[in-house]
C-alpha positions as CSV (number, residue, x, y, z in Angstrom):
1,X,-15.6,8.2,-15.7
2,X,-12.7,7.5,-13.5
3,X,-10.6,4.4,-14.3
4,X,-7.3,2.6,-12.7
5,X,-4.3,3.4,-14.8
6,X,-3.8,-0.5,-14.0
7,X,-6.3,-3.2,-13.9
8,X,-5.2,-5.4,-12.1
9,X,-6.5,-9.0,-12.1
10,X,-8.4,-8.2,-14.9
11,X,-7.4,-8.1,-18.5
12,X,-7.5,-4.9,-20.2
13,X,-10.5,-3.5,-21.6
14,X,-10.9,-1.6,-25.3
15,X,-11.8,1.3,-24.0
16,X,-8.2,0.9,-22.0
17,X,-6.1,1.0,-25.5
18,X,-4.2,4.0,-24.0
19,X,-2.8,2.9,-21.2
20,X,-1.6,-0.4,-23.0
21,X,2.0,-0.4,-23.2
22,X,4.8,-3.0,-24.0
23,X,3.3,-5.0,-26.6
24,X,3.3,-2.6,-30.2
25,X,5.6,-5.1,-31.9
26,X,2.8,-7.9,-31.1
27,X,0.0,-5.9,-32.0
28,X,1.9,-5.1,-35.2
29,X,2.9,-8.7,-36.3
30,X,-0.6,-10.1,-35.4
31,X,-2.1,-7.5,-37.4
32,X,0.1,-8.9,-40.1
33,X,-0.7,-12.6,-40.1
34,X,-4.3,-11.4,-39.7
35,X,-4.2,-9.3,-43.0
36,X,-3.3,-12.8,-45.1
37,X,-4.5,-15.7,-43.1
38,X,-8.2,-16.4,-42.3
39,X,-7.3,-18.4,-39.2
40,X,-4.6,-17.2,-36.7
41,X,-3.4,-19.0,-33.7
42,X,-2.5,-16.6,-30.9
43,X,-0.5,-19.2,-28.1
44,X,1.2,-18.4,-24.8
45,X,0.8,-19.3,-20.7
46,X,-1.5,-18.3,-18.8
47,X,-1.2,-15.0,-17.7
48,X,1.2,-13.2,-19.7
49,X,-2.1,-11.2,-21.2
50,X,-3.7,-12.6,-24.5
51,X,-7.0,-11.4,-23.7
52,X,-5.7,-7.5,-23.0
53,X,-3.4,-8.0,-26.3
54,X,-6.9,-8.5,-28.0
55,X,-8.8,-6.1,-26.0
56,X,-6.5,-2.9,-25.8
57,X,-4.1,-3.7,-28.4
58,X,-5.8,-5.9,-31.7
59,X,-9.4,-4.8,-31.9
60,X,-8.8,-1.2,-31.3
61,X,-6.5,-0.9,-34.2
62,X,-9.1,-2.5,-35.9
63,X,-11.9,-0.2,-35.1
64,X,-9.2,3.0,-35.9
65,X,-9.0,1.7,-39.4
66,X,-11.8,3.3,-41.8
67,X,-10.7,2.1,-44.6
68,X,-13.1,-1.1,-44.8
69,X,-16.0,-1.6,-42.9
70,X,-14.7,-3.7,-39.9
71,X,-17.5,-6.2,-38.0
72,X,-15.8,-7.3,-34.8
73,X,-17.2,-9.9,-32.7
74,X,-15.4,-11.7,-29.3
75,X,-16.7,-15.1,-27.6
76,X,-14.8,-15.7,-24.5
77,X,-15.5,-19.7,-24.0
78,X,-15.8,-21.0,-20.4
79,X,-15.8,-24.2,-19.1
80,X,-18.9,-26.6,-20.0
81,X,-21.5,-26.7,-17.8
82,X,-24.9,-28.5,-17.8
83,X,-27.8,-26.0,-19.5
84,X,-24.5,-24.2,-21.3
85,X,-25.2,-22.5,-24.5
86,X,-23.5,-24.5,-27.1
87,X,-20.7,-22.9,-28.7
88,X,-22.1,-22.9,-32.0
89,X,-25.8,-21.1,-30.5
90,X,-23.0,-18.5,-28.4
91,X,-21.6,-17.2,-31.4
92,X,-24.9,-16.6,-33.4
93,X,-26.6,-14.6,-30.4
94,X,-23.5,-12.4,-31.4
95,X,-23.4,-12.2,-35.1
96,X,-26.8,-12.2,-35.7
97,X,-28.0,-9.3,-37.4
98,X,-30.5,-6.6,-35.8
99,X,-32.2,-6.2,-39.1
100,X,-35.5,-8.7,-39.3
101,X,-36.0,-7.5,-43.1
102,X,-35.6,-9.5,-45.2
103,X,-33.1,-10.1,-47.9
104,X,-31.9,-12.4,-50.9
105,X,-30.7,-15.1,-48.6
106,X,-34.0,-15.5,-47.2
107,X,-35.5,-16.0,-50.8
108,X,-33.5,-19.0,-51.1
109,X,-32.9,-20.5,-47.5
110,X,-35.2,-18.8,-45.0
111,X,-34.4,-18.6,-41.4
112,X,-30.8,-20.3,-41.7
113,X,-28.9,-21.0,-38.6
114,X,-25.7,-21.3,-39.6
115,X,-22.4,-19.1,-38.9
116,X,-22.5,-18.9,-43.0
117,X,-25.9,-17.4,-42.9
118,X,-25.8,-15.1,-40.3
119,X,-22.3,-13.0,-41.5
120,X,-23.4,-13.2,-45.3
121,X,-26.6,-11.7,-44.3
122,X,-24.8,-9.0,-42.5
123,X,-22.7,-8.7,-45.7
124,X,-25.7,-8.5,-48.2
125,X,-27.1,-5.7,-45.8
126,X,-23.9,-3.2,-46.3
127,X,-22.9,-1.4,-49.5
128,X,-19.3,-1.4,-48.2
129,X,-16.7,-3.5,-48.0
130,X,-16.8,-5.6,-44.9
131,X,-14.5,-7.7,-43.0
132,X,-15.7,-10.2,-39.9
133,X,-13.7,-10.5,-37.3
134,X,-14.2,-13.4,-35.0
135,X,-12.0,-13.8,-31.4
136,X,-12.4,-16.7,-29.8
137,X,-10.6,-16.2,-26.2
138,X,-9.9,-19.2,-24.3
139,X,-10.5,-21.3,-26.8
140,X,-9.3,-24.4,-24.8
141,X,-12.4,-24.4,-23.3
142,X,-14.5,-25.3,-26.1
143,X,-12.8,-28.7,-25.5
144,X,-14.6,-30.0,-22.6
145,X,-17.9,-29.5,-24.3
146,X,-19.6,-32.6,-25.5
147,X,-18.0,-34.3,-28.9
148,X,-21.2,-33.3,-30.9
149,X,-21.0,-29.6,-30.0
150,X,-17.6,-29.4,-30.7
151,X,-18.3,-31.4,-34.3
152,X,-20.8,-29.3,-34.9
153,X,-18.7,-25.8,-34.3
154,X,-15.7,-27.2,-36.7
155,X,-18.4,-27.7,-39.2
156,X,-20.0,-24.8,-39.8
157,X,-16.2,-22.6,-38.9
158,X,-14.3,-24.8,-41.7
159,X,-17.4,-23.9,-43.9
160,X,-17.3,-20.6,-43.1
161,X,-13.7,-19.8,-43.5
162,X,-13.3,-22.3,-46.7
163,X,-16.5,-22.4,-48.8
164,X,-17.6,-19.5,-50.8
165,X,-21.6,-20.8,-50.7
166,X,-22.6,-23.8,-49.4
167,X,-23.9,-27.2,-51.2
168,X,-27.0,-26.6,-49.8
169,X,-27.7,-22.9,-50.6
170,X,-26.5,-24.0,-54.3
171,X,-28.4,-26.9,-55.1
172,X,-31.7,-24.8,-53.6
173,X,-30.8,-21.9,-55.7
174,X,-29.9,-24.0,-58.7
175,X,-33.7,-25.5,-57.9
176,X,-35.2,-21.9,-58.1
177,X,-33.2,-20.6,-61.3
178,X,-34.5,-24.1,-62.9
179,X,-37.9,-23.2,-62.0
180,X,-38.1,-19.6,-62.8
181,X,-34.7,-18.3,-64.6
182,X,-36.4,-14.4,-63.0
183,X,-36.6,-15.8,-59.6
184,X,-33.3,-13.5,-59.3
185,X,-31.4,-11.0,-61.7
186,X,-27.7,-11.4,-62.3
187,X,-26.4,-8.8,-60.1
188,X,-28.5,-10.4,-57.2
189,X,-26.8,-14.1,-57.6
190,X,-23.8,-12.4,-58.0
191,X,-24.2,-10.7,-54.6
192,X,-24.4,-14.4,-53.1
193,X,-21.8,-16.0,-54.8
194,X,-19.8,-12.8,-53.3
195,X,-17.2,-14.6,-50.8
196,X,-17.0,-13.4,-47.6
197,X,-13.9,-11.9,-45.7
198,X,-13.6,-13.2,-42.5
199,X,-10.5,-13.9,-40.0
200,X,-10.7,-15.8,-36.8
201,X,-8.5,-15.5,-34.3
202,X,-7.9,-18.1,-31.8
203,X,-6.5,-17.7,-28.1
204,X,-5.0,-20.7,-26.3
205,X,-3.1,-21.2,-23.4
206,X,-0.2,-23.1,-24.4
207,X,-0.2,-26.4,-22.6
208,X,-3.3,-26.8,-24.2
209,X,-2.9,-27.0,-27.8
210,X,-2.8,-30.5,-28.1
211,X,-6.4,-30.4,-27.8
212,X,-6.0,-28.9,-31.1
213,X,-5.8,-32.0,-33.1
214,X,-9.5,-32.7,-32.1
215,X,-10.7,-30.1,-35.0
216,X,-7.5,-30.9,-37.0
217,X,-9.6,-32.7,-39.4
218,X,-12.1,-29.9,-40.6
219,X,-9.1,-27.7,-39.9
220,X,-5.9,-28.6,-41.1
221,X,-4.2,-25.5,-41.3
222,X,-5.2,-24.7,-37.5
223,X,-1.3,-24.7,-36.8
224,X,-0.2,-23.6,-40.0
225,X,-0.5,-19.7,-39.0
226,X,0.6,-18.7,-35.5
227,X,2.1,-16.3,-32.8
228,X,3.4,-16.9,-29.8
229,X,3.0,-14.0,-27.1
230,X,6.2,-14.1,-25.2
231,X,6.5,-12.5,-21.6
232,X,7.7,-9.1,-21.1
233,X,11.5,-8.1,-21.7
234,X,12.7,-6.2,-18.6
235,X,12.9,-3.1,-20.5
236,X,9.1,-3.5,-22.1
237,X,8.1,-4.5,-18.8
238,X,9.4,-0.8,-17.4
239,X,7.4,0.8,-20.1
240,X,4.5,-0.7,-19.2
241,X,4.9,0.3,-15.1
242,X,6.1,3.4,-15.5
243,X,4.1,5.1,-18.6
244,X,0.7,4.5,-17.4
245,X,1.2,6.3,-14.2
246,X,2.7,9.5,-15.8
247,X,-0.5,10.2,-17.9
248,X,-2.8,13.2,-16.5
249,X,-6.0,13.7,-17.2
250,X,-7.4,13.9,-20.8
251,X,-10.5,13.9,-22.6
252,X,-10.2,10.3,-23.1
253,X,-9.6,9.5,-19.4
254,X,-10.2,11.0,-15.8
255,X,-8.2,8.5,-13.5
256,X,-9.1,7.6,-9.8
257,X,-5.3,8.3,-9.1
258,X,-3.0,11.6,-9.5
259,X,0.2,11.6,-11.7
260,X,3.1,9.7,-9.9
261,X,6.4,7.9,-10.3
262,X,8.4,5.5,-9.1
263,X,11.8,5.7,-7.3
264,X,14.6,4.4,-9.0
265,X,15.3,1.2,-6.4
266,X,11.9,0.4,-6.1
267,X,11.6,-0.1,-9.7
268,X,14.7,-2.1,-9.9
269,X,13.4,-4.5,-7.0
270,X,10.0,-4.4,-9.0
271,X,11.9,-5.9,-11.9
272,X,14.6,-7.8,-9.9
273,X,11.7,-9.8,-8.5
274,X,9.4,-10.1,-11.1
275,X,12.3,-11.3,-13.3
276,X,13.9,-13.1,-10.2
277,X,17.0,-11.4,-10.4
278,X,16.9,-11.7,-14.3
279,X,16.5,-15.8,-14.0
280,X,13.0,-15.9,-15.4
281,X,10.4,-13.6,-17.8
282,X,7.9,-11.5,-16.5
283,X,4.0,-12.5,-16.3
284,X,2.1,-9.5,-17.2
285,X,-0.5,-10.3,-14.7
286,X,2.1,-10.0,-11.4
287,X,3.1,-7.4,-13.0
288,X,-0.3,-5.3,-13.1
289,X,-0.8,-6.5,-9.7
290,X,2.1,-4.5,-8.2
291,X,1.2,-1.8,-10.0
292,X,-2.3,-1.5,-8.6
293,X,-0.7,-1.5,-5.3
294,X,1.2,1.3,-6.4
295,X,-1.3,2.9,-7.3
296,X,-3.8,2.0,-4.5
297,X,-1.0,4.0,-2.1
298,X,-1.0,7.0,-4.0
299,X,-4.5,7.2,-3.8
300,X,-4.6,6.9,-0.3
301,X,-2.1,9.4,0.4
302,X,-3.9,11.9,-2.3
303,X,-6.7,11.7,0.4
304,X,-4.2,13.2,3.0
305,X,-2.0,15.6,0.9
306,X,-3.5,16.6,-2.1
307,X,-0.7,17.3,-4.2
308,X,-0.9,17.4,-8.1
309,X,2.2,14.4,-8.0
310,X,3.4,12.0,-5.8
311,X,6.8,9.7,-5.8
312,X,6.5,6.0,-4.8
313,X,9.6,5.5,-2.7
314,X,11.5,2.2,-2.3
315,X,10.1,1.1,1.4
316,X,6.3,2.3,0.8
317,X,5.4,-0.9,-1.2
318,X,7.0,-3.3,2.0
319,X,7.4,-7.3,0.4
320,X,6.6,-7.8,-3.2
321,X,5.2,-11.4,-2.5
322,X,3.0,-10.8,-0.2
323,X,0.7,-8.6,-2.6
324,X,-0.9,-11.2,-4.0
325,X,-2.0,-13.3,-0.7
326,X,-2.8,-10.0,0.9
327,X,-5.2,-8.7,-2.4
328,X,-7.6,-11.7,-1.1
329,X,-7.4,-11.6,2.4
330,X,-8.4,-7.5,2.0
331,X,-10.9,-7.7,-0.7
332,X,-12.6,-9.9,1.9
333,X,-12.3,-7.5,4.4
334,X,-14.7,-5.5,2.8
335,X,-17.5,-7.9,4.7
336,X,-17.3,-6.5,8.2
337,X,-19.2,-9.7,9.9
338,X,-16.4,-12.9,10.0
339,X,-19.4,-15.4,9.6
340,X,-20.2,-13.6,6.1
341,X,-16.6,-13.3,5.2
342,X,-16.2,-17.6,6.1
343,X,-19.7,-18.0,3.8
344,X,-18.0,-15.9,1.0
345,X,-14.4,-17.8,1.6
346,X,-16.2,-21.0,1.1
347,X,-18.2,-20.3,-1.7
348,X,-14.6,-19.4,-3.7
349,X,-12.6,-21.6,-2.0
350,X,-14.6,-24.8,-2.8
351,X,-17.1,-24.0,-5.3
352,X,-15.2,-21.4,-7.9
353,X,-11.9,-23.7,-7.8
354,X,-12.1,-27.3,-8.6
355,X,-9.0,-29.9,-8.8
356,X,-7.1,-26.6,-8.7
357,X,-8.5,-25.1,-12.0
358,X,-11.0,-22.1,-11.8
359,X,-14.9,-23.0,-12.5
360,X,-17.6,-20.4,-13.9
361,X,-20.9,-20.2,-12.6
362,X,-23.8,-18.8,-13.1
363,X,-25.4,-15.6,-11.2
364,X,-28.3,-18.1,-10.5
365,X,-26.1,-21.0,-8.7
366,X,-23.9,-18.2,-7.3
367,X,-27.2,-16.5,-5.6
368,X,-28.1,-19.6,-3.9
369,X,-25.3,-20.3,-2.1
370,X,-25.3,-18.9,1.7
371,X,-24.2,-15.6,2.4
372,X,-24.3,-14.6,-1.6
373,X,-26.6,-11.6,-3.0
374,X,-25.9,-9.2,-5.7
375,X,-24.4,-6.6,-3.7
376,X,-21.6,-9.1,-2.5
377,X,-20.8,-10.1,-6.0
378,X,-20.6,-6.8,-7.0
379,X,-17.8,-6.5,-4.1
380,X,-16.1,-8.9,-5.6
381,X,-15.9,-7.8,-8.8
382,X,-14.7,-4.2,-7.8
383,X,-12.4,-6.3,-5.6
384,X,-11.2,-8.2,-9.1
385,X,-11.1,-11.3,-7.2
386,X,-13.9,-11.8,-9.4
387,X,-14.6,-11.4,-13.3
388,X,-18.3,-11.4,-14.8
389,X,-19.0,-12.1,-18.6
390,X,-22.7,-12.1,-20.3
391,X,-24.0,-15.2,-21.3
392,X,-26.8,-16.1,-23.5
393,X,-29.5,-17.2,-21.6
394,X,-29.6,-13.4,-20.6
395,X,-27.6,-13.8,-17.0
396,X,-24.1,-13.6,-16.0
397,X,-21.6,-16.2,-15.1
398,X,-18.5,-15.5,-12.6
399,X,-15.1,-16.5,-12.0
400,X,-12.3,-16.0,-10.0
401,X,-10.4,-13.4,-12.0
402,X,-6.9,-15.0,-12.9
403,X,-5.3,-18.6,-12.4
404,X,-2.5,-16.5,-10.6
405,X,-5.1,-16.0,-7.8
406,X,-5.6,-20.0,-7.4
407,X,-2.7,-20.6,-5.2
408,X,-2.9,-18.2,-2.8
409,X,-7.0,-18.3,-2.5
410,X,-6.0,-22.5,-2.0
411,X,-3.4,-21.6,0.8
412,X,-6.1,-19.5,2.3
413,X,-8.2,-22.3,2.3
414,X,-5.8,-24.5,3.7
415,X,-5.1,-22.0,6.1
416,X,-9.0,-21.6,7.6
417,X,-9.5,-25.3,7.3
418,X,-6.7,-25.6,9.8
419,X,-8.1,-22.8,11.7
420,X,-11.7,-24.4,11.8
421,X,-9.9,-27.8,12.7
422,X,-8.4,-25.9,15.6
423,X,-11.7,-24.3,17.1
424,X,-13.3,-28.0,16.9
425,X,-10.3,-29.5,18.8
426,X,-10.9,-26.3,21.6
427,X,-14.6,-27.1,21.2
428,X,-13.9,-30.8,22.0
429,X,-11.8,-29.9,24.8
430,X,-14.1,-27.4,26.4
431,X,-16.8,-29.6,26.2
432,X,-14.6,-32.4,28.4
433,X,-14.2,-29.5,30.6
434,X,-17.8,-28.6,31.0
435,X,-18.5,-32.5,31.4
436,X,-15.6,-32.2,34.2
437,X,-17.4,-29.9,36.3
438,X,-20.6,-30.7,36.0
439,X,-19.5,-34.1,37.2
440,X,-17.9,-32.1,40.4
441,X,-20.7,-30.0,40.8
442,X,-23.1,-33.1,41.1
443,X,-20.6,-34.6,43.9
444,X,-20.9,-31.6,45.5
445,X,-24.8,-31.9,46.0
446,X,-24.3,-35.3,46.6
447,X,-21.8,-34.3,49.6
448,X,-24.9,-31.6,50.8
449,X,-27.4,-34.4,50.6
450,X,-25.3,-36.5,52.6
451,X,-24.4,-34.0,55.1
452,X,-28.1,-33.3,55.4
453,X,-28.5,-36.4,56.1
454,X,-25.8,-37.1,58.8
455,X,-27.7,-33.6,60.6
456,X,-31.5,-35.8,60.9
457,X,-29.6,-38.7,61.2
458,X,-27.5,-37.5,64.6
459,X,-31.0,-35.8,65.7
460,X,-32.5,-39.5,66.0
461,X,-29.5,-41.0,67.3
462,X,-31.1,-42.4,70.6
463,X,-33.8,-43.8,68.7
464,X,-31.5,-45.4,65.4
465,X,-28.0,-46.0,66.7
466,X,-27.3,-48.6,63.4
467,X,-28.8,-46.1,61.3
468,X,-26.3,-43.6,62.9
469,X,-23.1,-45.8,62.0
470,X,-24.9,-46.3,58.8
471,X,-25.1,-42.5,57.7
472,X,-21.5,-42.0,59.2
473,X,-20.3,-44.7,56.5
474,X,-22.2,-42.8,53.2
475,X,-20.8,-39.6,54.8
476,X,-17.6,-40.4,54.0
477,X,-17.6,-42.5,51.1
478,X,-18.7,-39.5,49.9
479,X,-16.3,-37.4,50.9
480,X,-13.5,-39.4,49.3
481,X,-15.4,-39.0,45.8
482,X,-16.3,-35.4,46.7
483,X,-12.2,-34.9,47.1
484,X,-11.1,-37.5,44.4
485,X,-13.1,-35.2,41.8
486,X,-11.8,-32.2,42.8
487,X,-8.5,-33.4,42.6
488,X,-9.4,-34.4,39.2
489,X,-10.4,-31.4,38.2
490,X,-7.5,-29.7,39.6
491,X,-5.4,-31.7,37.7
492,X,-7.1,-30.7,34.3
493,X,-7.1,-27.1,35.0
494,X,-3.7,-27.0,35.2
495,X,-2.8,-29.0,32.2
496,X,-5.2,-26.6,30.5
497,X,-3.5,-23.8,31.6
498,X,0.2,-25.2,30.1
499,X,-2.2,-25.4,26.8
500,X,-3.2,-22.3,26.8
501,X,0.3,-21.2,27.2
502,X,1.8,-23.5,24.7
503,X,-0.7,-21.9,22.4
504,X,0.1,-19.0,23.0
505,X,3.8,-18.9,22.7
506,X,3.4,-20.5,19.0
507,X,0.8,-18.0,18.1
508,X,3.8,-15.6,19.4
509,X,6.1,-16.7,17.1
510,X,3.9,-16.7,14.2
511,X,3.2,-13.1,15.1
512,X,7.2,-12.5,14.4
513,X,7.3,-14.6,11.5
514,X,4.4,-12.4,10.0
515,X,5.8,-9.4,11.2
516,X,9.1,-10.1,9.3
517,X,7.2,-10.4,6.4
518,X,5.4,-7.3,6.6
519,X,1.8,-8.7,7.3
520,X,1.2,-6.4,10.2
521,X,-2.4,-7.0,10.5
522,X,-2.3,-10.9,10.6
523,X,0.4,-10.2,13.2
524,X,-1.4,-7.5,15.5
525,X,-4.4,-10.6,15.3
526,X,-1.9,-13.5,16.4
527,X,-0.9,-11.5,19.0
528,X,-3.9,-10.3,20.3
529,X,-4.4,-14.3,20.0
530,X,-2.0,-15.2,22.2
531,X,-2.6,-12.4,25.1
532,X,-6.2,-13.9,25.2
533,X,-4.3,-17.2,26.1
534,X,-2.0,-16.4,28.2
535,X,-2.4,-12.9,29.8
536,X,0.6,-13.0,31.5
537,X,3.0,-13.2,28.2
538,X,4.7,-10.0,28.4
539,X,6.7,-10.9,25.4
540,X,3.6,-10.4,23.2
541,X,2.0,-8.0,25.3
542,X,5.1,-5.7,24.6
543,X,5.5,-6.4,21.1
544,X,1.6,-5.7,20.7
545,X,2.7,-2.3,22.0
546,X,5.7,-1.7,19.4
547,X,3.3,-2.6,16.8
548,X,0.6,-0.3,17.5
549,X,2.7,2.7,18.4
550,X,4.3,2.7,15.6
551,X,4.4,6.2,13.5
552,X,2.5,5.3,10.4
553,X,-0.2,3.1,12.7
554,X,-0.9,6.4,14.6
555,X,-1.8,8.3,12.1
């Protein structure tokens, strides 16, 4: 299967464990707190890469180890919802076992629904020693569900984590032994009492975990074990751009993208920038986005050259910051019609980002909104302006892929609302103009009619010399309306014609501004714009030209 050497918007994947580079002293330390502690805080902003920390860097080292029997299980929460699974009924449809047999438990407590039940009946099913592992990324979320969901889900973890068999599977065994001291041998209530091994690792964005104290009281230790991912050092951050993109092909991987490198100064600017000329850390998430568009070159010029390596030189990657405004605008691109493209724009703009914070939907809601089927969504995730994750009532929910997206998809918005603002104002004024001549037009036959009448009226002179004087008098009282709305419309044109060229100069200088920042499609569109304005601006009709015969554009 071919796969990206970098993913992008999206977190990594565990299947991606190879390519994960940068964090090994994480990895190892978690592993640590994890091997001691049955509840383990992992804390840091958004986007410096929790969720690919867990996916390509904890669980796989996890799955490598043979020594015990490892059960892993992730829950990614989202944001409540109405008709949302509850957290509690999320995490069963994970654990629950496969096996419908049944087993001791069910001799005591049938058809249990509890977090307790489910792993110890996984337990009671293996002959090995098992460990549970439960990830719980973006945990924050769990905090907008309501109060008695969240209750519920401390409940049954601080039972799970800190009770070796519930009250209630006691007293009902007790009630059985009392009964009938056969109803189970020795080595079969020893099984039960067995305590289970389970660890749970929490994710949390960082400006979150206040929230925390809202399950404080069923888990008091909840900050007593933590780590804190910390961004990229400049020199792990190197690691991670550079490694990736010198792997070949393996048995483990067959990439979309031949071997490459990248040139000294562009990987200082990469750093300079990301780092801001070493003021701030690095987010991993800007970080994978570069990359991509790294790579994204070299595959494009692989489809011209062919060669077994390419070199990513300094100029070939043009302004660092417009990557990420120029990832959306292409990914729409995609959508040849404009009318689907505005649908799709709206549908992300103001339905998968509210009060600035992304929303998940539902496939369902998604594919009833206007100009949404399953072959656009499917754009959009191969696009990673999207991400998808299963939910349990068998469908999939979608959201915009990272909060690093939200500001530039919001100035896009802002952007096209100003845009559609624009073609309602030239709407408006068109419509005054249409009004304007159909006013002139209606003089005009008005004018004819008169004129008609001034012919039969001279042809009866001898007989109606009045009516005569009469006709004379409409004649030209018409005439002076016929000539007043003309000059009217005169007058308009004209002032529409300094619009159009007022337009058309700012549309000009937008064109340079955009140009400057190497956005050289948004500027070839302004100033195709502005010509349409104003046909006689030679300044943008010239630097059209420059544009469009320049080498790289020709071939």
């Amino acid at each position: 299967m071919n796969i990206r050497r970098y993913p992008g918007t999206k977190p990594f994947e565990r299947n991606e464990h190879e390519l994960f580079f940068g964090r090994t002293a994480d990895i190892e330390k978690m592993l640590e707190l994890m091997r001691f502690e049955p509840l383990v805080l992992l804390y840091s902003k958004s986007g410096l890469g929790k969720s690919s920390l867990i996916n390509a860097g904890i669980i796989p080292e996890l799955e490598f180890d043979k020594t015990t029997n490892n059960q892993i299980f992730t829950l990614r929460f989202t944001k409540y919802a109405q008709n949302v699974t509850k957290p509690i009924d999320n995490i069963v449809g994970r654990i629950k076992s496969t096996d419908t047999r049944r087993n001791l438990l069910d001799k005591v407590l049938p058809n249990q629904n509890s977090l307790w039940y489910h792993l110890k009946k996984r337990q009671l099913e293996n002959e090995a020693e098992t460990h549970f592992y439960l990830f719980f990324d973006q945990f924050e979320e769990i905090f907008s569900y309501p109060k008695e969901q969240i209750l519920d889900f401390k409940q049954q973890l601080k039972e799970l984590l800190y009770v070796k068999v519930p009250q209630n599977v006691r007293d009902e065994l007790d009630l059985m032994l009392e009964i009938d001291h056969d109803f189970l041998q020795p080595h079969e209530i020893e099984k039960i009492y067995k305590p289970l091994t389970v660890k749970v690792i929490m994710a949390i964005r960082s400006d979150r975990m206040s929230l925390l104290n809202q399950i404080s009281d069923y888990l008091p230790n909840i900050l007593k074990v933590f780590y804190e991912l910390t961004p990229l050092d400049r020199k792990k951050a190197e690691f991670a751009i550079t490694e990736p993109a010198s792997i070949a092909n393996n048995s483990n991987f067959e990439f979309i993208s031949p071997v490459f490198s990248f040139d000294e100064n562009l990987l200082k600017r990469i750093l300079d920038y990301l780092t801001e000329n070493n003021t701030k850390t690095i987010e991993t998430f800007q970080l994978q986005m570069i990359c991509q568009r790294a790579e994204n070159l070299v595959i494009e010029k692989h489809k011209q050259f062919k060669l077994p390596k390419y070199r990513i030189e300094n100029t070939d990657l043009g302004e660092l910051k417009s990557i990420f405004a120029a990832h959306y605008h292409e990914s729409l691109q995609f959508f040849s019609n404009a009318e689907q493209q505005n649908r799709i724009r709206r549908v992300i703009e103001e339905k998968l980002i509210i009060e600035n914070s992304r929303m998940s939907l539902p496939d369902k809601a998604l594919l009833r909104e206007e100009g949404i089927d399953e072959g656009v969504l499917r754009q959009l995730l191969e696009t990673r302006i999207l991400r998808s994750e299963p939910n349990t009532t068998g469908g999939i929910s979608y959201e915009i892929s990272h909060d690093t997206l939200v500001a530039p998809i919001l100035e896009a918005k802002k952007v096209r609302e100003e845009a559609e603002e624009e073609a309602r104002a030239e709407a408006e004024r068109q419509e005054e103009l249409r009004l304007a001549r159909e006013k002139a037009e209606k003089a005009r036959i008005e004018k004819d009619k008169q004129r008609k009448i001034m012919l039969i009226m001279s042809s009866i002179a001898f007989f109606a010399l009045i009516a005569l004087i009469v006709s004379v008098v409409f004649y030209f009282d018409a005439q002076k309306a016929t000539e007043k709305a003309e000059k009217n419309l005169k007058k308009f044109e004209i002032a529409e014609k300094q619009r159009l060229k007022t337009e058309a100069n700012s549309l000009f200088q937008k064109a340079k501004n955009l140009q400057t920042f190497g956005e050289t499609e948004l500027a070839i569109d302004y100033l195709k714009q502005a010509i349409e304005k104003d046909s006689t601006n030679q300044e943008a009709q010239k630097m059209l030209e420059q544009i469009e015969n320049q080498p790289e554009r020709l071939h």
